[in-house]
C-alpha positions in Angstrom: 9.2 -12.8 -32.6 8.5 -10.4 -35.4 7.2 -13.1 -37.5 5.0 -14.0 -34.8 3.3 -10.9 -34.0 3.1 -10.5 -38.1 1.0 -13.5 -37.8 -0.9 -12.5 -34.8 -2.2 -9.4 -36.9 -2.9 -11.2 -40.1 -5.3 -13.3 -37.6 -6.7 -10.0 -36.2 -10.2 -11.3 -38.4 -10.2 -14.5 -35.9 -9.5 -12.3 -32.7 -12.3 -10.3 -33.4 -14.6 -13.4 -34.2 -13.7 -15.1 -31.0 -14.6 -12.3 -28.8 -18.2 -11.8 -30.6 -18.8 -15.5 -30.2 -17.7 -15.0 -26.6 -20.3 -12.6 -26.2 -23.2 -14.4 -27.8 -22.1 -17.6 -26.3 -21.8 -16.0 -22.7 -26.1 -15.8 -21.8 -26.5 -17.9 -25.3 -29.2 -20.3 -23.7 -30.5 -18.2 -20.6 -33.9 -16.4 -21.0 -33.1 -13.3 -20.2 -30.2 -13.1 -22.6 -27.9 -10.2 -22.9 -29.8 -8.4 -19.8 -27.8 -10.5 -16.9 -24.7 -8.3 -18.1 -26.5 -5.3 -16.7 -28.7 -7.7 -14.0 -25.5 -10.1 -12.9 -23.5 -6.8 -11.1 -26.4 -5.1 -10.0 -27.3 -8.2 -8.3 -24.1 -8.7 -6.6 -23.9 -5.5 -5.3 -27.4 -6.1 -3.5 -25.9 -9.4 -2.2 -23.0 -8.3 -1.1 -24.9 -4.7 0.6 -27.4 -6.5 2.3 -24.6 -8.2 4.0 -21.8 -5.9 4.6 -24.1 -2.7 5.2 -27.4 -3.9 6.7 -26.1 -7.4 8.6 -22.9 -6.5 9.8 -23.9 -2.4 9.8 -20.7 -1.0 8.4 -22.0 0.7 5.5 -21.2 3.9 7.6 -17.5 3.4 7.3 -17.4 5.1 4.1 -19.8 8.2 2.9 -21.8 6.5 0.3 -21.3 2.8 0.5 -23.3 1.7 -1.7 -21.2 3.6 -4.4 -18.2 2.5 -3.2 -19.1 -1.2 -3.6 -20.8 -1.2 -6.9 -17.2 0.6 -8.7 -14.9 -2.4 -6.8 -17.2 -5.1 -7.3 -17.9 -4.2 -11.6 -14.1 -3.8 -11.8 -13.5 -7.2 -9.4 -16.0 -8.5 -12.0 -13.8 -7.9 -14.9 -10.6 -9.5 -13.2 -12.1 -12.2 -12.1 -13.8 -13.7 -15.1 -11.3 -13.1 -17.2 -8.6 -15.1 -14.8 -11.2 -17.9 -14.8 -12.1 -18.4 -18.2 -8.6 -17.6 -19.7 -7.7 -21.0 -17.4 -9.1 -22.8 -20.4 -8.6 -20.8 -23.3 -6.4 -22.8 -24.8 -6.9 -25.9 -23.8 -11.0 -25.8 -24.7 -9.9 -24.9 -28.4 -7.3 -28.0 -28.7 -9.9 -29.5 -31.3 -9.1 -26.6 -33.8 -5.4 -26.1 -33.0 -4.3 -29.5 -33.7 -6.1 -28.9 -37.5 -4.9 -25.3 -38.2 -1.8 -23.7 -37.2 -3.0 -20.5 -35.6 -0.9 -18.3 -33.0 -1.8 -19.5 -29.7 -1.9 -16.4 -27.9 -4.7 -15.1 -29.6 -7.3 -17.2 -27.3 -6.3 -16.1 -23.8 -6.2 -12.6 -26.0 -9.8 -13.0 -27.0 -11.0 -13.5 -23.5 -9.9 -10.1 -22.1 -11.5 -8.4 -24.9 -14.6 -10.3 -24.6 -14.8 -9.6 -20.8 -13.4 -6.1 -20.9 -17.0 -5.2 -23.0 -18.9 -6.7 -20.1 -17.1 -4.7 -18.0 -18.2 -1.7 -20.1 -21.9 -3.0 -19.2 -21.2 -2.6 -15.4 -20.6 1.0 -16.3 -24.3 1.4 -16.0 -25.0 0.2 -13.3 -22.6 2.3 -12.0 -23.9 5.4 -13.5 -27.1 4.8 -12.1 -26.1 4.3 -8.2 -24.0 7.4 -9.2 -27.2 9.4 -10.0 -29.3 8.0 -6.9 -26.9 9.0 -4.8 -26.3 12.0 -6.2 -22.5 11.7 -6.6 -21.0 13.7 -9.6 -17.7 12.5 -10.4 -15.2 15.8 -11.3 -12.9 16.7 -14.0 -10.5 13.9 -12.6 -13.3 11.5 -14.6 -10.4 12.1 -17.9 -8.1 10.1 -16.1 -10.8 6.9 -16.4 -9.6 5.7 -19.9 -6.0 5.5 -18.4 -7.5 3.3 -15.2 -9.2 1.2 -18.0 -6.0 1.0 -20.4 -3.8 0.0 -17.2 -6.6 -2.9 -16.1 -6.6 -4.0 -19.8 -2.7 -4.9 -19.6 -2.6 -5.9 -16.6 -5.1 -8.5 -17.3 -3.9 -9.6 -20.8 -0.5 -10.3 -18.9 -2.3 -12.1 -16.3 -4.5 -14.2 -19.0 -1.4 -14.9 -21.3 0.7 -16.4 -18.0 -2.3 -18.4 -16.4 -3.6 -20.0 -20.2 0.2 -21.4 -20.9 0.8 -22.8 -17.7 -2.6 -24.7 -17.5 -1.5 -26.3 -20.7 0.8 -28.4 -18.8 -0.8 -27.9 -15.2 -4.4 -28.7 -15.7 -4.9 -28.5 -11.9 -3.9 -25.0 -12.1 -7.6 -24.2 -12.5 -8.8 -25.9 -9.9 -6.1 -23.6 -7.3 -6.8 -20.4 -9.3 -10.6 -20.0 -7.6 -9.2 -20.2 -4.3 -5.9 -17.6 -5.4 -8.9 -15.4 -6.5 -11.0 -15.9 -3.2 -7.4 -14.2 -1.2 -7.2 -11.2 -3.6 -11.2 -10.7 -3.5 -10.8 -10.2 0.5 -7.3 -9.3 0.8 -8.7 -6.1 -1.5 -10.7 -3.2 -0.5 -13.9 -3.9 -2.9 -16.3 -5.0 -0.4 -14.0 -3.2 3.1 -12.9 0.1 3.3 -8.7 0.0 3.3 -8.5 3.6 5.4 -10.2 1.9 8.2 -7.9 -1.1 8.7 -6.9 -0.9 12.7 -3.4 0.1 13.7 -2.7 -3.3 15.3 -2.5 -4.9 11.6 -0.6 -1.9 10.0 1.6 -4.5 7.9 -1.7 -5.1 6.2 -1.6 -1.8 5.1 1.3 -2.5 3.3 0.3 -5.4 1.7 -2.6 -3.1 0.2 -0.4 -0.6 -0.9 1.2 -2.2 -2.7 -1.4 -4.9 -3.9 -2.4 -3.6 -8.0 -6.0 -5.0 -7.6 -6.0 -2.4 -4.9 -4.5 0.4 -6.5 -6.5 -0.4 -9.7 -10.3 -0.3 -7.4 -8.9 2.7 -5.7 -7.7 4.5 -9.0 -11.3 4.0 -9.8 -13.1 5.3 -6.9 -10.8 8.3 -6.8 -12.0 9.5 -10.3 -15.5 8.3 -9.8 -16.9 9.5 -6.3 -13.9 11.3 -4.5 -13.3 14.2 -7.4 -9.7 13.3 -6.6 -6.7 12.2 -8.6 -5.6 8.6 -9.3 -2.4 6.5 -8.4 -0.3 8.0 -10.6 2.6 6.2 -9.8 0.9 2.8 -8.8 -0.8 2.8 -12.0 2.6 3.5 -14.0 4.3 1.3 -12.3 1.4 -1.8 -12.6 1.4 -0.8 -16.6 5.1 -1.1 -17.0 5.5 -4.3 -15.4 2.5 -5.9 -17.8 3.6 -4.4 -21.1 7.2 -5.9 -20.5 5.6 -8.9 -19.1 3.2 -9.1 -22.1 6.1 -8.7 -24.6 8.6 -11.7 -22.9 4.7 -13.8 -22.8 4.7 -13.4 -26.5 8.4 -14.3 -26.7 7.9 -17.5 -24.7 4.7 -18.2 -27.0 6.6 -18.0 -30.4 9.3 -20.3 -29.2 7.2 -23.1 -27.0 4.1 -23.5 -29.4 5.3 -26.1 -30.2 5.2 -27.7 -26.8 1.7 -26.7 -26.4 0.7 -28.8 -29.1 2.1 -31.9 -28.1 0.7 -31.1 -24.5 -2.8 -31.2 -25.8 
């Protein structure tokens, strides 16, 4: 495994190549070009605000809604493209990894990265429903690069389990949109989880201990509540995805083999 991850860093040039090129290729051939990172959240939090707040009126469950939805929906935004695209990240690059012998985990790799600097574009809009409401987050706000770190592995766990099993289970990417459709409404980013009536307290449970959940709350607690985040849900969501990143890496450097003859 040493001789793996040895090669993984002499590759780091490639890693950083790929996610550029993810970046360019992303809004490559739309005209409005780099601006739909900024214009693609802020849309879908008018979407989704229209409906939830003005349609079904229950914008008032939560003082300043609108808030509340942009930070779960930018950070929903992050988990969700990167569980999609890493689906293929191997299996797109099969041209250039029968030619050159290059560590496979690097691709599903490249994809967090790529999407985790989108996600640092969402930021704004954030800020600015922040400043038109008029909430200023507190000193809690230092805690946000942990949130971020803890999203980051979680992810790169996530994307190094779902790219290796579509290898060999090409319909896995089909199922995945619909796996992702449950945790988008199983999660509080567009309902409020305090306000979930006492005749379904099991799903209360099931939030606690659900990470997206603790992840978008962790978020909203540095953000808008001037409050502390999930200390504990956020160690415990970290610990899990840094082992399970380490025995992902293990599998790779013994089954890479077995990826190439799959493709």
């Amino acid at each position: 495994m040493r001789e793996y991850i040895n090669e993984m860093l002499k590759r780091k040039d490639l890693l950083i190549y790929l996610v550029k090129s993810g970046l360019k290729a992303e809004h490559r051939n739309s005209y409005l070009g780099y601006f739909w990172w900024l214009l693609d959240p802020l849309l879908n939090v008018l979407v989704y605000y229209f409906l939830v707040a003005i349609i079904l009126g229950r914008g008032d469950d939560v003082e300043n809604y609108a808030v509340y939805l942009v930070i779960g929906l930018v950070a929903w935004r992050w988990m969700n493209t990167t569980v999609n695209s890493s689906a293929r990240a191997i299996v797109k690059q099969s041209s250039i990894i029968n030619q050159v012998y290059l560590p496979k985990s690097i691709f599903p790799l490249s994809i967090t990265f790529t999407q985790g600097l989108n996600f640092f574009f969402g930021f704004v809009v954030i800020a600015i429903f922040l400043a038109v409401s008029g909430v200023v987050p507190g000193w809690q706000v230092v805690y946000l690069p942990l949130i971020i770190l803890v999203q980051l592995l979680f992810l790169l766990a996530i994307s190094l389990f779902v790219a290796y099993i579509c290898v060999f289970v090409r319909d896995i990417d089909n199922i995945l949109a619909h796996v992702l459709r449950v945790f988008f409404y199983a999660s509080p980013i567009i309902w409020v989880g305090s306000r979930i009536p006492e005749e379904y307290v099991w799903a209360s449970y099931v939030v606690a201990v659900n990470p997206v959940a603790i992840i978008l709350d962790s978020y909203r607690a540095v953000l808008m509540f001037q409050s502390n985040p999930h200390f504990i849900g956020l160690l415990v969501i970290g610990v899990i995805s840094i082992i399970s990143i380490v025995a992902l890496i293990f599998y790779y450097s013994k089954n890479e083999h077995k990826i190439i003859k799959a493709l």
